[in-house]
C-alpha positions in Angstrom: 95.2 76.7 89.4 97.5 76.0 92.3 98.1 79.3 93.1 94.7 80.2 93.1 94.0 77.8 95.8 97.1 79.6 97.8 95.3 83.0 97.0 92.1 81.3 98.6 93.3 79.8 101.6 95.6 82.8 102.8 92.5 84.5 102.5 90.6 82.1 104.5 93.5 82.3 107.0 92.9 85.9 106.8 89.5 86.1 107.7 89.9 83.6 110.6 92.6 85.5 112.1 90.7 88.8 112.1 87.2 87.4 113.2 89.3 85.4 116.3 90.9 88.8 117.0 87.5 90.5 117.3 85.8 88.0 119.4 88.7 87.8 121.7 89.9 91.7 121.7 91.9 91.0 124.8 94.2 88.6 123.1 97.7 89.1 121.7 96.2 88.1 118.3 94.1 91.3 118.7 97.0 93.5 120.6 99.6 92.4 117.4 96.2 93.4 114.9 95.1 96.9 116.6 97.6 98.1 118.5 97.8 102.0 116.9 100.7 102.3 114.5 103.1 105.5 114.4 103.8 108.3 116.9 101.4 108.9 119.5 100.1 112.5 120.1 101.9 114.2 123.0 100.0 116.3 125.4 99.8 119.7 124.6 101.6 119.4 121.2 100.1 121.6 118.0 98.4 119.7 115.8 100.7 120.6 112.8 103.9 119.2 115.5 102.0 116.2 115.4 101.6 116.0 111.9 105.1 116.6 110.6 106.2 113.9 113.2 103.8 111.6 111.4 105.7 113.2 108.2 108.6 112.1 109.1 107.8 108.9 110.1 106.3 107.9 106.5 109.5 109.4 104.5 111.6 106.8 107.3 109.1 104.1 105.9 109.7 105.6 102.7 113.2 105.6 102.6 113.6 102.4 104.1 111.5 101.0 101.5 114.1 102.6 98.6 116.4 101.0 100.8 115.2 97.2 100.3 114.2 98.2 97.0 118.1 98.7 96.2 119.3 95.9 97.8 117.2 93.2 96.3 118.4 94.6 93.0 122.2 94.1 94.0 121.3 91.2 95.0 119.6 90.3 91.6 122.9 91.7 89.9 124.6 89.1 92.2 121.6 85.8 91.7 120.7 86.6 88.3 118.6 83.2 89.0 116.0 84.9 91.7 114.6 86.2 88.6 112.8 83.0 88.1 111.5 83.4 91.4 107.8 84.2 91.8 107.9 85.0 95.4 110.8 87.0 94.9 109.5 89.1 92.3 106.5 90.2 93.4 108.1 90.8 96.9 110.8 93.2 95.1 108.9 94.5 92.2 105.4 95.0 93.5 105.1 95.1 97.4 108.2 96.8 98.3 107.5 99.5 95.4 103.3 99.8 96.5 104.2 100.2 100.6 107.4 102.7 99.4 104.8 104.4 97.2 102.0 104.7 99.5 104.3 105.6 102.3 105.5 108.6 100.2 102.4 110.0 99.8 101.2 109.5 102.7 104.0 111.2 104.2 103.7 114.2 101.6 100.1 114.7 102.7 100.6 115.1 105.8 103.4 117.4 105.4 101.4 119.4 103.3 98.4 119.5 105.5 101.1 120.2 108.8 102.3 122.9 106.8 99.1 124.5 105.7 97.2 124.4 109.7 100.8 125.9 110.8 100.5 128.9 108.1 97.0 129.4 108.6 97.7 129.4 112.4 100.0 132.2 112.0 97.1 134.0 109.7 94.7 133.9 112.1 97.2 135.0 114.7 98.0 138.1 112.2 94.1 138.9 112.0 93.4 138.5 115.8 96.4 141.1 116.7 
């Protein structure tokens, strides 16, 4: 029961935090919330540039999620007792895996979509010659 009152005030907190940042979109509560994530386009870059940047900058999430991913096992190898650990737990077995995960495909569809508006670029260049 105490941990679904945790559950329901973070999400409370949650809520809070988002509608303050709305009403006050000049804040740094808002600027921390929305500020854009990720490369920025450059001017005059092709859009599949763009998108193999972005590529590579989910497999760098990616890989640094494997990376946390293997050090909390060593470190469960080392403190067999964090097993007992809730918090610890679901920060190594659930979150780290889900954002590793999601950053992995992520990253994969938009290599594959990079890749696919660069070769169809180069088939419409074909046709057009």
């Amino acid at each position: 029961m105490r941990q679904l009152f945790f559950i329901v005030a973070f999400w409370i907190v949650v809520v809070v935090a988002m509608r303050l940042a709305v009403s006050f979109p000049r804040s740094l509560l808002a600027r921390v919330f929305f500020t854009t994530f990720g490369p920025e386009p450059i001017r005059g870059e092709a859009k599949s540039d763009y998108l193999l940047r972005c590529a590579r900058f989910g497999a760098g999430w990616s890989a640094q999620s494997l990376l946390l991913f293997a050090a909390g096992w060593l470190t469960l190898e080392w403190q067999p007792v964090l097993a007992d650990s809730l918090f610890f737990m679901v920060l190594w077995a659930v979150v780290i895996p889900l954002l590793g995960g999601a950053a992995l495909i992520v990253s994969l569809c938009t290599l594959s979509r990079g890749l696919w508006i660069r070769s169809l670029g180069r088939t419409l260049a074909r046709t057009q010659n």
